[in-house]
GUPA-845655 format. One record per residue (C-alpha): residue in three letters; z, y negated, x negated. Coordinates in steps of 0.02 Angstrom, whole numbers, padded with zeros to 5 digits, always signed. Layout:
residues N
ALAZYX;...
END
This chain:
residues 399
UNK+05280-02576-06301;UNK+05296-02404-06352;UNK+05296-02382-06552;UNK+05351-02186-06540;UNK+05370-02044-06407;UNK+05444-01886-06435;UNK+05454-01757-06284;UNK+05551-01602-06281;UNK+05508-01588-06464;UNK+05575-01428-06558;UNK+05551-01376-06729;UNK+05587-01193-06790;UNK+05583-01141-06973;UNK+05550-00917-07000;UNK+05626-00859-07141;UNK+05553-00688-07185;UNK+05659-00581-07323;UNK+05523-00483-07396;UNK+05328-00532-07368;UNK+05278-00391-07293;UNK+05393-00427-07145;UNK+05257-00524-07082;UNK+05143-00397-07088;UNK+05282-00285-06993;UNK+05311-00417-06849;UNK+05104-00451-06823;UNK+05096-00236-06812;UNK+05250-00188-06700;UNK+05264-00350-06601;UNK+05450-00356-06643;UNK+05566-00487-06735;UNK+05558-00467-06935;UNK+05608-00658-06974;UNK+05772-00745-06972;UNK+05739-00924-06853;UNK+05826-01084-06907;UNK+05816-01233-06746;UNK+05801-01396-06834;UNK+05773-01488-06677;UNK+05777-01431-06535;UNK+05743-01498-06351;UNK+05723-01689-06445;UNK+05677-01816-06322;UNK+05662-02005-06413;UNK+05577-02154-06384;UNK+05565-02329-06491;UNK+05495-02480-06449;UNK+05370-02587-06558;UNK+05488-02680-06672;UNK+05653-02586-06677;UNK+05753-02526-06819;UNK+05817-02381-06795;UNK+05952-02312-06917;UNK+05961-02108-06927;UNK+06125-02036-06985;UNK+06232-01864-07002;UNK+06256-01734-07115;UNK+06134-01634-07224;UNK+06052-01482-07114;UNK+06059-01590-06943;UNK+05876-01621-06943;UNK+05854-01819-06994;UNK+05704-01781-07130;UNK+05631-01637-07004;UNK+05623-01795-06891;UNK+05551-01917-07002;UNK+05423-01791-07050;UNK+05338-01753-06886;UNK+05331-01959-06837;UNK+05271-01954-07026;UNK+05128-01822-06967;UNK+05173-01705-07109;UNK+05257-01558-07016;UNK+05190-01515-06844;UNK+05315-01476-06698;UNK+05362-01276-06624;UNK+05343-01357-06451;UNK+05330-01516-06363;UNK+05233-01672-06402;UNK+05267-01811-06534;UNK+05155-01961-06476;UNK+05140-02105-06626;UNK+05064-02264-06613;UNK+05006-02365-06738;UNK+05001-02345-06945;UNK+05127-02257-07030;UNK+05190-02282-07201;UNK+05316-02144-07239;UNK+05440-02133-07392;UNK+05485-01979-07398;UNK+05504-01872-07549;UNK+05438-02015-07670;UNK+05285-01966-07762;UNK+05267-01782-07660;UNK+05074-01772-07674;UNK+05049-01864-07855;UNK+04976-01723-07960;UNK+05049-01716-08143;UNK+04883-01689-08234;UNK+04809-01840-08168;UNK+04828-02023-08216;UNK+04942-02166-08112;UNK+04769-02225-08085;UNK+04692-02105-08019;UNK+04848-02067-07927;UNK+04858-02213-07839;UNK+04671-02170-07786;UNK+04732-02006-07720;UNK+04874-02042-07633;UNK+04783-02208-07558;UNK+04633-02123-07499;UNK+04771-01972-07430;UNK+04858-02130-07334;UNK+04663-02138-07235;UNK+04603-02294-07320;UNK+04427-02291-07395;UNK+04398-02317-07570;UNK+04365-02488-07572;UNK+04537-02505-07481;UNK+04634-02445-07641;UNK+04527-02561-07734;UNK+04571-02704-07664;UNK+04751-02675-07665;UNK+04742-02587-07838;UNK+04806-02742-07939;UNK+04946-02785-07833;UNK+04997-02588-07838;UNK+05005-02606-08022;UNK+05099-02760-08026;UNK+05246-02702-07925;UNK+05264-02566-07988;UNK+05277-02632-08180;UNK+05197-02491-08273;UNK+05037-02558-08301;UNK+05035-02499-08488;UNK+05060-02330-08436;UNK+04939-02308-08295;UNK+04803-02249-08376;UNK+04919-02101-08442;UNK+04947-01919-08328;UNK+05105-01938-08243;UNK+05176-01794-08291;UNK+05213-01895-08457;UNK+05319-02031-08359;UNK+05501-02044-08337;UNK+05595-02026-08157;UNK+05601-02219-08150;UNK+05421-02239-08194;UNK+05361-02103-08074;UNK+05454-02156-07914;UNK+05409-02358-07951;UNK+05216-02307-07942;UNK+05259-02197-07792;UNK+05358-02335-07721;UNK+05224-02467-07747;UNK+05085-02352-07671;UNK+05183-02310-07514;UNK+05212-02488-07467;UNK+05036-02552-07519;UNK+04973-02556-07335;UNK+05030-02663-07187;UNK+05096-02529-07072;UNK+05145-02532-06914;UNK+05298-02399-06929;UNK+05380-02404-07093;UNK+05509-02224-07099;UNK+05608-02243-07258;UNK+05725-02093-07312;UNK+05840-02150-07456;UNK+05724-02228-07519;UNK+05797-02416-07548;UNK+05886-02404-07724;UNK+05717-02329-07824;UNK+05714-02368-08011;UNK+05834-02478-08092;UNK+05935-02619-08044;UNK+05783-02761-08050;UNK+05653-02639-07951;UNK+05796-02554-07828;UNK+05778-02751-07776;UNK+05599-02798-07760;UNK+05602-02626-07661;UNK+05747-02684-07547;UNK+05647-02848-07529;UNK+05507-02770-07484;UNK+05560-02680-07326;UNK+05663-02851-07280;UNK+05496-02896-07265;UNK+05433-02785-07156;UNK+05573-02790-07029;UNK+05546-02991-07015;UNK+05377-02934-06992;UNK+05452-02843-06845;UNK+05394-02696-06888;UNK+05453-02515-06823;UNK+05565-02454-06966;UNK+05677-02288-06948;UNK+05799-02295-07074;UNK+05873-02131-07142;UNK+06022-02173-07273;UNK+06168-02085-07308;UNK+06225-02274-07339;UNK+06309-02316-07193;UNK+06357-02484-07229;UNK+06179-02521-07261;UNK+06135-02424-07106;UNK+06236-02529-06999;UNK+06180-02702-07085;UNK+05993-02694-07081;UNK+05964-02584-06906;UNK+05988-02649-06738;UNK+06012-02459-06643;UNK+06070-02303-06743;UNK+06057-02112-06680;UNK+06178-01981-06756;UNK+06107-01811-06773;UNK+06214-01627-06761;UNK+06119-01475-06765;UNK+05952-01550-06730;UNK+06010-01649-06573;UNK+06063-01817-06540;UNK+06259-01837-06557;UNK+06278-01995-06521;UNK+06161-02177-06483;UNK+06214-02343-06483;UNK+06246-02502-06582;UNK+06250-02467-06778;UNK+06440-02516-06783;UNK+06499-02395-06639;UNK+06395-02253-06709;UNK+06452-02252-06879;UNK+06625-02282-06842;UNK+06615-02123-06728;UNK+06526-02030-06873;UNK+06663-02080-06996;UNK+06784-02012-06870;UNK+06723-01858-06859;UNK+06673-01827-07035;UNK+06804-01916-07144;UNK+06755-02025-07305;UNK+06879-01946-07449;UNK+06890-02028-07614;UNK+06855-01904-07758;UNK+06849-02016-07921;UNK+07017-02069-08007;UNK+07039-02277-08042;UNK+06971-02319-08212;UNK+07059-02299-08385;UNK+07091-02481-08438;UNK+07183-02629-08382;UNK+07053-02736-08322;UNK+06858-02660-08312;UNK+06710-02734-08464;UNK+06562-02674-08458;UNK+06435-02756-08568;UNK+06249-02750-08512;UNK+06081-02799-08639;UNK+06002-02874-08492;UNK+06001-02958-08317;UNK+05831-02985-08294;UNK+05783-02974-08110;UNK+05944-02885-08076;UNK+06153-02952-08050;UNK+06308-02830-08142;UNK+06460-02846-08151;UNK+06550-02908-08322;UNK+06723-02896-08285;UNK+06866-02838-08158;UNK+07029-02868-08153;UNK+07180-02821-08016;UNK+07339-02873-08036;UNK+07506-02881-07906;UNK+07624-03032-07941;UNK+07545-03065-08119;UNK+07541-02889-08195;UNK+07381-02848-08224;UNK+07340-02658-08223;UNK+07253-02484-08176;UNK+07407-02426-08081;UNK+07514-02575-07971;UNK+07688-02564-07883;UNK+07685-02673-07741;UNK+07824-02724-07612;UNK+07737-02721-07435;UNK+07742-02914-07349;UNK+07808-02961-07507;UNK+07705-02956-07673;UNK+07531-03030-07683;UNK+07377-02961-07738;UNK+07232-03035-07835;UNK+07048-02960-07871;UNK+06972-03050-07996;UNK+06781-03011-08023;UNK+06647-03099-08163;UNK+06468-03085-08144;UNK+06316-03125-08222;UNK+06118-03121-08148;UNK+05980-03173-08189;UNK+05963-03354-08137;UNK+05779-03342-08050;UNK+05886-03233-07925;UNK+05969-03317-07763;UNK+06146-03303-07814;UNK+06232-03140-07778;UNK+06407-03110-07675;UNK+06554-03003-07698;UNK+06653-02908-07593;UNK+06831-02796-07615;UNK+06900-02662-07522;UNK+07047-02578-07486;UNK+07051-02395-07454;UNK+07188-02266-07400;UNK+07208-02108-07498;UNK+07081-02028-07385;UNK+06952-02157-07407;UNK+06953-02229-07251;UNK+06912-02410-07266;UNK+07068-02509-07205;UNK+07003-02702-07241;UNK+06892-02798-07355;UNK+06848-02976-07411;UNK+06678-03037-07444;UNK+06608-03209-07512;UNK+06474-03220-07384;UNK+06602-03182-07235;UNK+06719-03301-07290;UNK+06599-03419-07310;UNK+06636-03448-07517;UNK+06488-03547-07611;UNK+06461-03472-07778;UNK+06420-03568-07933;UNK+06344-03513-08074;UNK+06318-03592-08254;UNK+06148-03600-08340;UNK+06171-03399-08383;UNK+06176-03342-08227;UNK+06373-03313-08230;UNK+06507-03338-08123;UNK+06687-03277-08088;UNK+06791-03285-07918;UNK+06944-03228-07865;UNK+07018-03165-07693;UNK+07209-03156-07658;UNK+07298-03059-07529;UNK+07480-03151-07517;UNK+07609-03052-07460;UNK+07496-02889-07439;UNK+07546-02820-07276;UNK+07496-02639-07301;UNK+07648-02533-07262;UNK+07715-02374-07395;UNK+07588-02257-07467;UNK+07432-02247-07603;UNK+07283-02380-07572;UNK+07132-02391-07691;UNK+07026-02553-07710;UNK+06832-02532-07738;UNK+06731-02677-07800;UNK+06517-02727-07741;UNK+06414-02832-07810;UNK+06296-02881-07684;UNK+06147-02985-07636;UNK+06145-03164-07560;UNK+06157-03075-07400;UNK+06286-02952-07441;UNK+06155-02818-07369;UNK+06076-02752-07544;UNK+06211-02668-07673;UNK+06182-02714-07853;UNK+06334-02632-07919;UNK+06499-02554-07816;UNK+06635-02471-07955;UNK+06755-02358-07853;UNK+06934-02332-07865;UNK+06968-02490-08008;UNK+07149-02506-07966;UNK+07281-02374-07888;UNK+07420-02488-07767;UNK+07580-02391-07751;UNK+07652-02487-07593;UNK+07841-02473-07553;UNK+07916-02558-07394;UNK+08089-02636-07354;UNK+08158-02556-07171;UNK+08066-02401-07073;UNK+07938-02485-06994;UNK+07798-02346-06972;UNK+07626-02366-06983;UNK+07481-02450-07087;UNK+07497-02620-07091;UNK+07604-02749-07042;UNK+07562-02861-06904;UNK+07645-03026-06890;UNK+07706-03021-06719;UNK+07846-03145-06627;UNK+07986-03060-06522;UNK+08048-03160-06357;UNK+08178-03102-06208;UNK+08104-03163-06054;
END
């Protein structure tokens, strides 16, 4: 069944330099506008119950997409056929008006989503309650902070039972407890099989939670397919570079006044052959590595999994190690903490600069609590001339 239907869809934006060019153009019948294509000739169609990830660079046309299937922009030419009830999250909290209340807000925006009055009353309480500012909600919104506003805007957009859920980095709203009742929330909706389009500039999360992914250049379709062939195409093309240097101490502490409804990260510590440090000398095939990582959250919460990885001075992932791949069961004291520790003997990575990251992630290793970049520097140095990356083991025979 056909959820969405797009047919030789373009979009064109005018940009006029001076506002009475478009009194000029309507008089002498000539061009006074610059054009910008965002899509153009777009053909798409999704079934009932896909999710569909949406990735590329900014300016190839992913939220001009999600905003006509959203209803809120109106294609140049062709036809964009929807079926069903959209929920859209896009541009969190767009049409709440600062002088009002949340309340009345949620009203608004409710009655602006086409239910009736009554609708937004029934669902009025459980608004509220996700979105954890009922002591503020009878205050304008123009007095609440960024966290407060896009929780209420959060909560309101994913009130109603759609049909076709289009969510535009929108799954880390708020802090660490609510960026996870919101993750939750759309887990919910795609075992609901739902229609979700999925527009992240995540791309691991991209290719974990959607079953088809479309890469977009210049407001055409670059490249469909499986999640994990599309975004290893896209990082091909675009590069991933690591910008941030490793961090300043030996092993990483970060002390934190709560866990409630949320998982951090205590501690991290690298070392090579016992020497703990920021900066490591390691002999390729010879030395071994160790990541230790300690964790605390809050015990109510299924418990969380961490996951390392090893990146070239470019950024390109080379490997990585997760507790959930490799199958470790995590325990955790009465607290909520727990430390575990992964070792790479004789680290195979031939001569050059590697960088280790460090997530923090949820039971399913889908939802990112935490990720601190760049913890340790590994200055690798390699006996012989063998050329390369890594090190395979390999076996040599004349036959």
């Amino acid at each position: 069944m056909v959820a969405i239907q797009l047919t030789n869809v373009s979009k064109i934006y005018t940009h006029y330099t001076h506002g009475f060019d478009r009194l000029r153009e309507i008089l002498t019948h000539r061009m006074h506008h610059q054009a910008f294509v965002a899509l153009q000739s777009f053909d798409l169609t999704i079934e009932s119950g896909q999710v569909i990830g949406i990735i590329g660079s900014n300016g190839a046309g992913k939220s001009t997409l999600l905003k006509l299937i959203a209803g809120t922009l109106q294609p140049t030419t062709g036809t964009c056929a929807v079926y069903g009830r959209v929920a859209a999250l896009l541009e969190l909290g767009s049409g709440f008006h600062p002088e009002m209340t949340g309340k009345e807000n949620v009203y608004l925006t409710g009655t602006m989503m086409g239910l009736s009055i009554d609708d937004v009353t029934v669902l009025y309480e459980e608004i509220v309650d996700f979105s954890g500012i009922r002591e503020f909600i009878d205050q304008p919104v123009k007095t609440y902070s960024s966290g407060m506003f896009v929780r209420l805007a959060f909560a309101v957009a994913t009130c109603v039972e759609p049909d076709i859920l289009i969510v535009d980095e929108a799954l880390s709203v708020g802090d660490g407890a609510f960026a996870r009742k919101s993750f939750n929330r759309i887990m919910q909706f795609k075992q609901a099989k739902k229609t979700i389009l999925f527009c992240s500039h995540n791309l691991y999360q991209v290719e974990a939670i959607c079953d088809h992914a479309l890469w977009l250049e210049k407001g055409q379709v670059k490249l469909s397919g499986l999640p994990s062939q599309v975004v290893s195409a896209y990082n091909e093309s675009v590069g991933v570079f690591c910008n941030e240097s490793p961090v300043d101490t030996e092993s990483y502490h970060v002390i934190q006044s709560s866990n409630e409804g949320s998982a951090h990260m205590t501690e991290i510590a690298v070392s090579v052959d016992g020497i703990v440090g920021k900066e490591l000398d390691v002999v390729s095939r010879q030395s071994e590595l160790r990541i230790t990582v300690g964790f605390t959250a809050d015990p109510k919460l299924p418990t969380p999994s961490v996951a390392a990885i090893i990146l070239s001075h470019d950024g390109r992932m080379l490997t990585s190690a997760g507790t959930v791949h490799d199958q470790l069961p995590i325990q955790r004291d009465a607290t909520g903490y727990a430390k575990v520790r992964v070792q790479f003997p004789q680290l195979s990575f031939l001569k050059g600069e590697y960088f280790v990251t460090v997530c923090l992630l949820c039971e399913n290793a889908i939802h990112i609590y935490e990720q601190i970049d760049n913890v340790a520097k590994l200055n690798v140095r390699q006996i012989g001339l063998e050329v390369g990356v890594v090190s395979l083991p390999r076996y040599w025979a004349q036959i």
